[in-house]
N, C-alpha and C positions, 0 to 999 in steps of 0.2 A: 811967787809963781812956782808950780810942779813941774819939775824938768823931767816932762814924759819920755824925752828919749833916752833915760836911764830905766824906768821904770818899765817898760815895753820890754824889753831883752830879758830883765829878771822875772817878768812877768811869764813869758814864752818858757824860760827854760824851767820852771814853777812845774807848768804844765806837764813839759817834756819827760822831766824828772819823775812825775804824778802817774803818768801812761806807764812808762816804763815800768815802774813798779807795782803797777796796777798787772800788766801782761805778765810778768815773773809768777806774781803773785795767783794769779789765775789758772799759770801752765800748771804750777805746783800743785795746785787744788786738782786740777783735773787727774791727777796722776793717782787718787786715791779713788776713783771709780775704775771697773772693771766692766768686762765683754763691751755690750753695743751703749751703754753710756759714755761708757769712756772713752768709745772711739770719738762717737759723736761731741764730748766736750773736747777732745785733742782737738778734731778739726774743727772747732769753731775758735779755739782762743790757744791754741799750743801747738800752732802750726807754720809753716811758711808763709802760709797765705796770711791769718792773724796777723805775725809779728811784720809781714812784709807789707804787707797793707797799710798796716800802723806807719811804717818808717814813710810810705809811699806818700801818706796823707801829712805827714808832719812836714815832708818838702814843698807839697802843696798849699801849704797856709803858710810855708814862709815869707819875708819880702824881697828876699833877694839868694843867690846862689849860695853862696856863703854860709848862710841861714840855714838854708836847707839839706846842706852838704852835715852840717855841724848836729840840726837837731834828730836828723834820722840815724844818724849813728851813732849819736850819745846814748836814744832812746833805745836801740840796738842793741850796745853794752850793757848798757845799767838793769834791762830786764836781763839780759842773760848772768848778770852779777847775780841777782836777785833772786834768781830760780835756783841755780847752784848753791848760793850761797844757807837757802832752804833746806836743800836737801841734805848738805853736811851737815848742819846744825837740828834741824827740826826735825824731820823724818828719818834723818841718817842710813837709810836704807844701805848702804855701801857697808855698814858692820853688821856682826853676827852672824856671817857666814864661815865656811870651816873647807879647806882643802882637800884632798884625799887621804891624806894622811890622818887627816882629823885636827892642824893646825890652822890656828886662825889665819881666815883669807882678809881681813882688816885692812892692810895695805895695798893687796890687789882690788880691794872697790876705793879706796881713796885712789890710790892711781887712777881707776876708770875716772873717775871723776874729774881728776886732773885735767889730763887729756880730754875730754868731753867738756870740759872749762874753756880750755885752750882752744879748742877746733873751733867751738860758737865762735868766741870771740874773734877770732882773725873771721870766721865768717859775716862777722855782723861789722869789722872791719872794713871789710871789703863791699856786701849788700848795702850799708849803710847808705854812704856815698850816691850808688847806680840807681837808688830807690828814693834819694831825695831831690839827687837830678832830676830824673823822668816825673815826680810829681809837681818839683818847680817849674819843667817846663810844658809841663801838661800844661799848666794854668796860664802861663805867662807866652809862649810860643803863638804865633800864627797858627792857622789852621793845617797845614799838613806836615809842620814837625808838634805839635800837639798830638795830631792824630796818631803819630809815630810812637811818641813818648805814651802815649795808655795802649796802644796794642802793645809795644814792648813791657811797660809795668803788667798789664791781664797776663801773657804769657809769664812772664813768669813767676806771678801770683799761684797760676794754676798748672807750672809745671810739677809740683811734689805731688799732687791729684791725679795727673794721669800717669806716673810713672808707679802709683800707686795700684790705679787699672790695669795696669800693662802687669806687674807684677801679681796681682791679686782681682780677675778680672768679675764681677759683681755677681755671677751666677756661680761661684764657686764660694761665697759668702755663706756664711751657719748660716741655718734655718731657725725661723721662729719658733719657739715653744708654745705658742699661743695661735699661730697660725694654722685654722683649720684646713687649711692644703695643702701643708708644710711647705709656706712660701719661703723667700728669704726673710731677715728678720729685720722689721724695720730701720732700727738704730742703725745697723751697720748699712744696710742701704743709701741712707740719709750721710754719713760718715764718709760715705763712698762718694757721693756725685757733688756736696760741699762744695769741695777744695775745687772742684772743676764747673761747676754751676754759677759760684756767687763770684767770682773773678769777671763771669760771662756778663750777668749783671749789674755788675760795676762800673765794667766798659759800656754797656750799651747807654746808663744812667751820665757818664761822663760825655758820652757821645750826643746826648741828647740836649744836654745842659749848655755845650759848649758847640751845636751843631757843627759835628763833625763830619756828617754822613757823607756831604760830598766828595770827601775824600778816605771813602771806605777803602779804594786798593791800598791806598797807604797802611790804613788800618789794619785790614786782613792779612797783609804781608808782612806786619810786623808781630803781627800776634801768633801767627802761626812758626814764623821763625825763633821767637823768643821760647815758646812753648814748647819746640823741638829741644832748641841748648838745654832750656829749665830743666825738662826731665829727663836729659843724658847727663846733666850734674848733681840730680838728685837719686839716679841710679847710680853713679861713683861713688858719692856722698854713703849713701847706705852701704856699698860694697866694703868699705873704709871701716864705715862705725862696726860694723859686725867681723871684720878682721881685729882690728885693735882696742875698740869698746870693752 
């Protein structure tokens, strides 16, 4: 006989493993396009929303707490392994820069890097966890701590999206080169509403699947609350990276 309950775990974490270095591998690629491409590949696969999604979904298909607590923050780590460990090796971008003096700044971008290692990772420490909870219990809760658990994961899917708007707000975005009434310029358009659009749609798709509607106040009040905290931490979060970055 096949003792599946060995095989099921090595199976999951195969996966787990698979994702993870799949989203590393992805943010890392995105970083070599530039203006409204690149915005628009950031926010589809090298974003909050992306990697939180990810972690969101990996709690969601666990079978138990445990499970979920474990696969969304391994997957967590090991893409933010994977991306860093990209950029010092393969693209190395952090050398070849030169001081004021004219002496190599070589250890000031590996330090940034450091620190930029360090920060993900206590962050994907901590997101890990609160994002494979809310996807375990999206799936597995009653109707109105489910509802709770994806308005809290939407909000903060799509809090770096609006704190993005609030900072950068969509009418203040380059203009197209190609647009004959010098409108804004698609890609960054599309870049822009993303991170706050497909969170909306996630929920509504989760809400649908697991009819939640009945208990929209739940819904609404948690999404709107999470989405507040999201982007007062993602406006800190930035304040930080461009202090110490």
């Amino acid at each position: 006989m096949i003792d599946t309950t060995v095989r099921r775990p090595a199976s999951r974490t195969t996966r787990i493993v698979a994702a993870a270095f799949a989203l590393g591998l992805l943010a890392f690629a995105a970083d070599a396009f530039d203006a409204a491409a690149g915005r628009l590949l950031t926010a589809l696969v090298s974003s909050g929303l992306a990697w939180g999604l990810a972690a969101f979904l990996a709690g969601r298909t666990a079978a138990d707490r445990r499970s979920a607590v474990k696969g969304a923050t391994v997957l967590l780590v090991f893409a933010t392994l994977v991306y860093y460990l990209l950029i010092l090796v393969v693209s190395r971008r952090w050398s070849g820069g030169s001081s004021a003096d004219g002496s190599s700044a070589d250890l000031h971008g590996l330090r940034s890097v450091a620190v930029m290692t360090a920060a993900w990772l206590v962050i994907s420490l901590i997101a890990g966890p609160i994002l494979g909870l809310l996807g375990h219990r999206k799936r597995a809760a009653r109707a109105p701590g489910s509802a709770a658990a994806a308005g809290i994961a939407c909000g903060l899917l799509s809090g770096q999206g609006w704190q993005e708007i609030t900072a950068a707000p969509p009418w203040t975005l380059p203009v197209g080169a190609d647009s004959p009434d010098g409108g804004i310029a698609p890609g960054f358009l599309a870049a822009t509403l993303i991170p706050v659009v497909l969170p909306l749609a996630v929920l509504a798709w989760l809400a649908h699947v697991q009819r939640l509607w009945r208990a929209w106040p739940i819904l609404l009040l948690a999404m709107v609350s999470a989405t507040a905290l999201s982007a007062l931490l993602w406006q800190l979060l930035r304040l930080a990276a461009n202090r110490f970055g």
